[in-house]
C-alpha positions in Angstrom: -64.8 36.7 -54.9 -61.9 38.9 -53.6 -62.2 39.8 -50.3 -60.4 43.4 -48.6 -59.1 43.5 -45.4 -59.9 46.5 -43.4 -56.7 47.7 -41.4 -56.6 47.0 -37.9 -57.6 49.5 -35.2 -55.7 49.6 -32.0 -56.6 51.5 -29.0 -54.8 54.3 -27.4 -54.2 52.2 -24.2 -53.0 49.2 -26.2 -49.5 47.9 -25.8 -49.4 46.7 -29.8 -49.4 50.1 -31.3 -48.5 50.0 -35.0 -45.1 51.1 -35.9 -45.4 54.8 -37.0 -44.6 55.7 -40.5 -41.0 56.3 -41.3 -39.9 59.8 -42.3 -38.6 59.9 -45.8 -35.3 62.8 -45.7 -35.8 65.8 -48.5 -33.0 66.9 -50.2 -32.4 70.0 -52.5 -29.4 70.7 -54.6 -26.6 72.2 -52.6 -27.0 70.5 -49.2 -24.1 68.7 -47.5 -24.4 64.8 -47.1 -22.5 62.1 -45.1 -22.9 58.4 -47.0 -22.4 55.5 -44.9 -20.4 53.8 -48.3 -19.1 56.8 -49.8 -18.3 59.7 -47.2 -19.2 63.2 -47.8 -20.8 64.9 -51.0 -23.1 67.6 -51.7 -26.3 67.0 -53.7 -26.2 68.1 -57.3 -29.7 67.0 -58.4 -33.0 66.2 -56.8 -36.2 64.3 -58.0 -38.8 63.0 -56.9 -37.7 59.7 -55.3 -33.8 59.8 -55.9 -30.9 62.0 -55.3 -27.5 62.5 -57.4 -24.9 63.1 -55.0 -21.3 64.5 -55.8 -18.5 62.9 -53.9 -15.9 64.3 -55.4 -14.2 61.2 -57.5 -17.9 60.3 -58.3 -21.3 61.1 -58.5 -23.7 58.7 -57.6 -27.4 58.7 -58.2 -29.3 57.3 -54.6 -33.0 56.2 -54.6 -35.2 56.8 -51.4 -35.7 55.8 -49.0 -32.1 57.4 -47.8 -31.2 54.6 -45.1 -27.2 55.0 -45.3 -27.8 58.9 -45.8 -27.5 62.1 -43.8 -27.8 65.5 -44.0 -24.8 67.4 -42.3 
């Protein structure tokens, strides 16, 4: 028989608060982008969970989460 585990609830005066959900960057075509790997580009398509970005001697298509990424 499978069993479910209910999530945890912590207290407001606890000192082992969960770690707060990370913030997933939006991007629209046009914006201006730094790449950790690959410098600047500006984004030249957006889905849902991936970005192509054009940097200039390539275009390369980057899935979210955006860790290396940043708008400019």
């Amino acid at each position: 028989m499978p069993t479910s585990r209910a999530r945890r609830r912590h207290l407001a005066s606890s000192p082992f608060q969960p770690d707060p959900e990370p913030v997933i960057q939006q991007y629209a075509c046009g914006d201006l982008v730094n790449h950790d790997a690959y410098g600047v580009g500006r984004v030249i398509g957006a889905e849902a969970a991936a970005v192509t970005v054009d940097f200039g001697t390539q275009k390369v298509r980057i899935t979210s989460p955006f860790h290396r990424m940043a708008m400019l």
